[in-house]
matplotlib code that plots the C-alpha trace (Angstrom):
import matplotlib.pyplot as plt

x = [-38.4, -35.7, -32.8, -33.8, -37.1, -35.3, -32.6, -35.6, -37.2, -34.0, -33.4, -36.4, -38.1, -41.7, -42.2, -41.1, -43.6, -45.2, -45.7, -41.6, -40.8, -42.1, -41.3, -37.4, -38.5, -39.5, -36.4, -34.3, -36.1, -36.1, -32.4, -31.8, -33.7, -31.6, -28.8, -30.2, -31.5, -27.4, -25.8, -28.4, -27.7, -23.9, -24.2, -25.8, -23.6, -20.4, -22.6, -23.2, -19.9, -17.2, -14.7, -11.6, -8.5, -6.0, -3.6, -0.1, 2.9, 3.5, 0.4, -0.2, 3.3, 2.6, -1.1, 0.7, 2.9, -0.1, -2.0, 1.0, 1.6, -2.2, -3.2, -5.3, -7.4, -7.5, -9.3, -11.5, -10.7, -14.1, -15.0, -14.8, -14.4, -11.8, -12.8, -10.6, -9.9, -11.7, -9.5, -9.3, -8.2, -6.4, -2.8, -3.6, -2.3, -4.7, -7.9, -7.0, -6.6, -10.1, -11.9, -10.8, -12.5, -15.5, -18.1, -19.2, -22.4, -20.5, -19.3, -22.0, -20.8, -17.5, -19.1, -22.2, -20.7]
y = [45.3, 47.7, 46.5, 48.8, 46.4, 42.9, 44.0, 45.4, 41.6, 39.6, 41.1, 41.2, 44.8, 45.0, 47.7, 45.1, 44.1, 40.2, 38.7, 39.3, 37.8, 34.5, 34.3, 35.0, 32.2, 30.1, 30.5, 29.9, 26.3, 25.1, 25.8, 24.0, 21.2, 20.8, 20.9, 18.4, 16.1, 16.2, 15.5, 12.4, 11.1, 11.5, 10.0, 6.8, 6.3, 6.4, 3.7, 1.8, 2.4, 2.9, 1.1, 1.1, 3.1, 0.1, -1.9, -0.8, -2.5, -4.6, -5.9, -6.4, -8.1, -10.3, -11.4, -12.0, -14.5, -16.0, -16.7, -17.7, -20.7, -21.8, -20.5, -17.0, -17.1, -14.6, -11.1, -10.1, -6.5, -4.4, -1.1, 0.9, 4.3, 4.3, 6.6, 8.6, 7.2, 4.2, 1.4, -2.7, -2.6, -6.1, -7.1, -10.0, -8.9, -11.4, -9.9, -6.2, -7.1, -9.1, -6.1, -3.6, -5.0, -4.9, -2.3, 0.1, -1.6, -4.8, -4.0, -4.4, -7.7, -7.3, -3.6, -4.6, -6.7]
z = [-32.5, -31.1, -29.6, -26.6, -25.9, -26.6, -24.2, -21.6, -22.4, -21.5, -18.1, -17.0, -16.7, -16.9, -19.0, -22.0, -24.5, -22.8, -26.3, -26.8, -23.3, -24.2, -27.6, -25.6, -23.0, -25.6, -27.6, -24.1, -23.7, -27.0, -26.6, -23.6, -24.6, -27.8, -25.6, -23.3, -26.6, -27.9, -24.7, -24.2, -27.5, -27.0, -23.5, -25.3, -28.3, -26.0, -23.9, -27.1, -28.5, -25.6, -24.6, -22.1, -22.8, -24.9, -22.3, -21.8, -24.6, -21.5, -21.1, -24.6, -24.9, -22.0, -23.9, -27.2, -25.5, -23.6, -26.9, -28.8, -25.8, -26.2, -22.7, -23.7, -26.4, -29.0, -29.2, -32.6, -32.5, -33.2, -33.3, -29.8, -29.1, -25.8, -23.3, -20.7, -17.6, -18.3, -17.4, -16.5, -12.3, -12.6, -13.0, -15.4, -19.0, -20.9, -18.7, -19.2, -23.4, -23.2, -21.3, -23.7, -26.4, -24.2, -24.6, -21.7, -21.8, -21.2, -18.3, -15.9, -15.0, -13.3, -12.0, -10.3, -7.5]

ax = plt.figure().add_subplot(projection="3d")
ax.plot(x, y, z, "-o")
ax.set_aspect("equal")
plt.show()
C-alpha cells in the first residue's frame, strides 16, 4: 500500500481502493470507541472515588474546636480523590469537613432537592 492510496483513502476520493477505506473506517471507530470506553471508565471511578475540594484552615480550625467541645463528631478520613470546583455551599465549618469526606456518589441527598 502506497502512501499515495492511503492518503487518497483518508479524504475521501473514489478512485481509492474500497477494501482500504474500511479497513481506515474501521480503524477510526475502534479508536473512538476506545476513547469513549476510557473516558466512561474515568467518568465512573471519579463517581466512585471523588470527593469535594478539602475545607479552608478556617473551616477546619473552626471543626477541630467543635469536636474537641463534644458538639461535632469526628471524621474517619478515607480515600477520596478531590475534584475541582467541587465544593460544600454552606457556612457551617463542621458540615463542609463532614461533606468532604463524602463521596460524589454520596451526594445525591443534599443535591436532589
Amino acid at each position: 500500500m502506497s502512501d499515495e492510496i492511503a492518503s487518497q483513502a483518508i479524504a475521501g476520493r473514489d478512485d481509492a481502493p474500497p477494501r482500504l477505506r474500511r479497513r481506515i473506517v474501521r480503524r477510526m471507530l475502534k479508536g473512538a470507541g476506545v476513547t469513549f470506553g476510557l473516558l466512561l471508565a474515568v467518568g465512573g471511578f471519579l463517581y466512585a472515588f471523588g470527593t469535594m475540594q478539602p475545607p479552608s484552615a478556617e473551616a477546619r480550625a473552626q471543626y477541630g474546636r467543635a469536636v474537641t467541645d463534644g458538639s461535632a463528631p469526628a471524621v474517619q478520613a478515607r480515600f477520596g480523590i478531590p475534584i475541582p470546583g467541587c465544593v460544600c455551599h454552606t457556612d457551617d465549618a463542621a458540615m463542609q469537613v463532614q461533606h468532604s469526606s463524602y463521596y460524589i456518589r454520596d451526594c445525591k441527598g443534599c443535591h436532589s432537592r
